[in-house]
N, C-alpha and C positions, 0 to 999 in steps of 0.2 A: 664306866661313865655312860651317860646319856647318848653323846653324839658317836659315842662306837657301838649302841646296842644300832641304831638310828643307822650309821652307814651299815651295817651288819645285816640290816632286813632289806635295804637298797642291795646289797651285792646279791642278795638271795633273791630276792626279786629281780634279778637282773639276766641272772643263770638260773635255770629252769633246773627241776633235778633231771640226772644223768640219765635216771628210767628213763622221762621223757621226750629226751632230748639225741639219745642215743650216743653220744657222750661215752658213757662208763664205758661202755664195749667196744668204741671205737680205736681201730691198731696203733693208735698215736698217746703214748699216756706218759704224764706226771705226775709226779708227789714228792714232795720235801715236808720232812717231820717238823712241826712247829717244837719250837725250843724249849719245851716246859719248867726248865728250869731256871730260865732268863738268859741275859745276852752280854755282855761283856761291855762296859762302856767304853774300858780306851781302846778298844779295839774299834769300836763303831766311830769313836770320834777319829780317829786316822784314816778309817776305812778305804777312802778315796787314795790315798798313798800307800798304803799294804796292799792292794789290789793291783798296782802299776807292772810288778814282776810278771804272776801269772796271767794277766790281761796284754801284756807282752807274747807271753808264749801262744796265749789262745789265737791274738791276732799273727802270730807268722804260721800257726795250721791255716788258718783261714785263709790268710792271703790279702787280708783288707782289714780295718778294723775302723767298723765307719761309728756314728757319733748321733742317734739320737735316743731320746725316751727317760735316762737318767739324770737326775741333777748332775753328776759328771760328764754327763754327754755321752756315755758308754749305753749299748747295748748288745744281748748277745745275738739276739733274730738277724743283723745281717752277716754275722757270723757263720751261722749253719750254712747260707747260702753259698759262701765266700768257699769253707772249707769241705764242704761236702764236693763229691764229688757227680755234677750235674747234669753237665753235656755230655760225658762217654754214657752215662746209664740212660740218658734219653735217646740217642742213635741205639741203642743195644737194645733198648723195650721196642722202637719202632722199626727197625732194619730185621734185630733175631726175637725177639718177644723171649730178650732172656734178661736175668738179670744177678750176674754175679756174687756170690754169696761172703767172697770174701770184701767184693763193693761195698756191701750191704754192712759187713763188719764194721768198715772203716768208718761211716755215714753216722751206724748208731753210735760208736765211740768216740767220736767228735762230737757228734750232740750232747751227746754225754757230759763230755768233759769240760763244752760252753754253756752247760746246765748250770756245774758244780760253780762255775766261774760266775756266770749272774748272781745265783743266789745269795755266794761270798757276797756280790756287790752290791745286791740290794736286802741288805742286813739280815738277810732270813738265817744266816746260820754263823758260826763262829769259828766254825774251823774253816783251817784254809784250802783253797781246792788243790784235790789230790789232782795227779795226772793218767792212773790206771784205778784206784780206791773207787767206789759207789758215794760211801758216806754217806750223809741222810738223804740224797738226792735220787729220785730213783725214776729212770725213765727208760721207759719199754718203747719198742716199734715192732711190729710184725712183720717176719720175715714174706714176702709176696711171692707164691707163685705165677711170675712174669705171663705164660702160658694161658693161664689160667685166668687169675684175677685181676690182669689189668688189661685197658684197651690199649693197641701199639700207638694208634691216632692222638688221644686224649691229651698226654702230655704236649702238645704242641699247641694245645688251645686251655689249657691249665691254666697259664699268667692272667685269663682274660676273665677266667670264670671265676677268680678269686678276689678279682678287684673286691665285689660286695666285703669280703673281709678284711681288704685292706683299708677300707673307707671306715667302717666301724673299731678297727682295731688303732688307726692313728688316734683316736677322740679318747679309746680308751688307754692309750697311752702314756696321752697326756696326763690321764686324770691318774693313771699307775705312778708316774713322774712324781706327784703332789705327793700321793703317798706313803711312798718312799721316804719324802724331806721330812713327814708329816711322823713317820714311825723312828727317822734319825734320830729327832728331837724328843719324842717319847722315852728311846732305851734309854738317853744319857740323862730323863729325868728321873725311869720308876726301873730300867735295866730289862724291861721287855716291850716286847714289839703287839700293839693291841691285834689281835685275834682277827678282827674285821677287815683290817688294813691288811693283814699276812695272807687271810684268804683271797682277797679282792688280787694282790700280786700275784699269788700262785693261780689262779683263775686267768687273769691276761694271757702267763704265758702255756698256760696249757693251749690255748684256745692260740697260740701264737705257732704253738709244735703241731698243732694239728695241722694249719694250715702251711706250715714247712713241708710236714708229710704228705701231702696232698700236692702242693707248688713243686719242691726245691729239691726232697730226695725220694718223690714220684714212691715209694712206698707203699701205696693206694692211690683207689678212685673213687673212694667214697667222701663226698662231699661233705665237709668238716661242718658241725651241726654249731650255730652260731651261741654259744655257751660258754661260759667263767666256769663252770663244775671239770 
């Protein structure tokens, strides 16, 4: 259609490529495989009710399971923060400039695993989230040498330096929010999720994980490059 080629070159113009942006390389990454074979309709039209179990479970790792960004009110971003584990790795980069590698374990497979659980909920995939499975969801973090690659100070002035992205990322949330209702109504007309719409979502939250990894699970210190790629 017209207004998907139309949003299509807005998302792209919107995120820079990854070359330029430094993006691609950057130790914070995402990807979920677009469905090329369609999407299930009764499943998208319950979506909001099939999601209630493991959105259960995601919210007691977390520890909180707050409420904006999807038409359900669900989202995973303040999840990572909730269940990752925050304060012990911030006294332990600043006090030892170390940083546990089984920590690190826990961090990325909680991410992980509140990955598989958004994408469930914002129709990008059809099967249901596993709890240790990948599935098409595929999300890397580079392990840090504490030592080395990060300042012990920084984390202490991280919430303040990211504001810029959290002022850009609400506007795009919203507009992620629309999306979402806007690709609902799509699968349960044509049974796939239009292409521009699915990038524009996975775009948000890559750009959502980078700035986790930067903020929430201190991973790096390299300042997450303001891009949808």
């Amino acid at each position: 259609m017209a207004w998907q080629c139309r949003f299509g070159l807005a998302v792209r113009g919107l995120g820079v490529t990854a070359e330029a942006s430094g993006a691609g390389d950057y130790p914070a990454r995402l990807d979920v495989d677009y469905p090329e074979q369609g999407l299930n309709r009764a499943t998208t039209l319950f979506r909001i009710l099939l999601v209630i179990p493991v959105a259960i479970v995601a919210g007691l790792i977390g520890g909180s399971f707050a409420s904006v960004g999807l038409p359900d009110g669900s989202d995973w971003r303040p999840l990572i923060s909730g269940g990752a584990l925050f304060l012990p790795v911030l006294l332990m980069i600043v006090f030892r400039q170390k940083y546990p590698r089984w920590w690190f374990d826990w961090n990325l497979e909680a991410t992980r695993f509140v990955a598989r659980v958004y994408a469930y909920m914002a129709l990008m995939r059809d099967e249901y989230p596993s709890t240790d499975e990948h599935q098409a969801v595929r999300l890397e973090l580079d392990y840090p040498d504490a030592a080395r690659d990060l300042n012990r100070w920084l984390p202490l002035v991280k919430w303040f330096l990211a504001i810029p992205h959290y002022i850009v990322l609400a506007v795009l949330s919203v507009a992620e929010a629309v999306c979402v209702v806007i690709a609902w109504f799509a699968i349960l007309f044509t049974g796939r999720y239009p292409r521009g719409l699915f990038d524009f979502v996975l775009g948000v939250n890559r750009w959502w994980l980078r700035v986790a990894a930067y903020m929430w699970l201190l991973t790096t210190d390299r300042y997450p490059p303001f891009s949808l790629r």
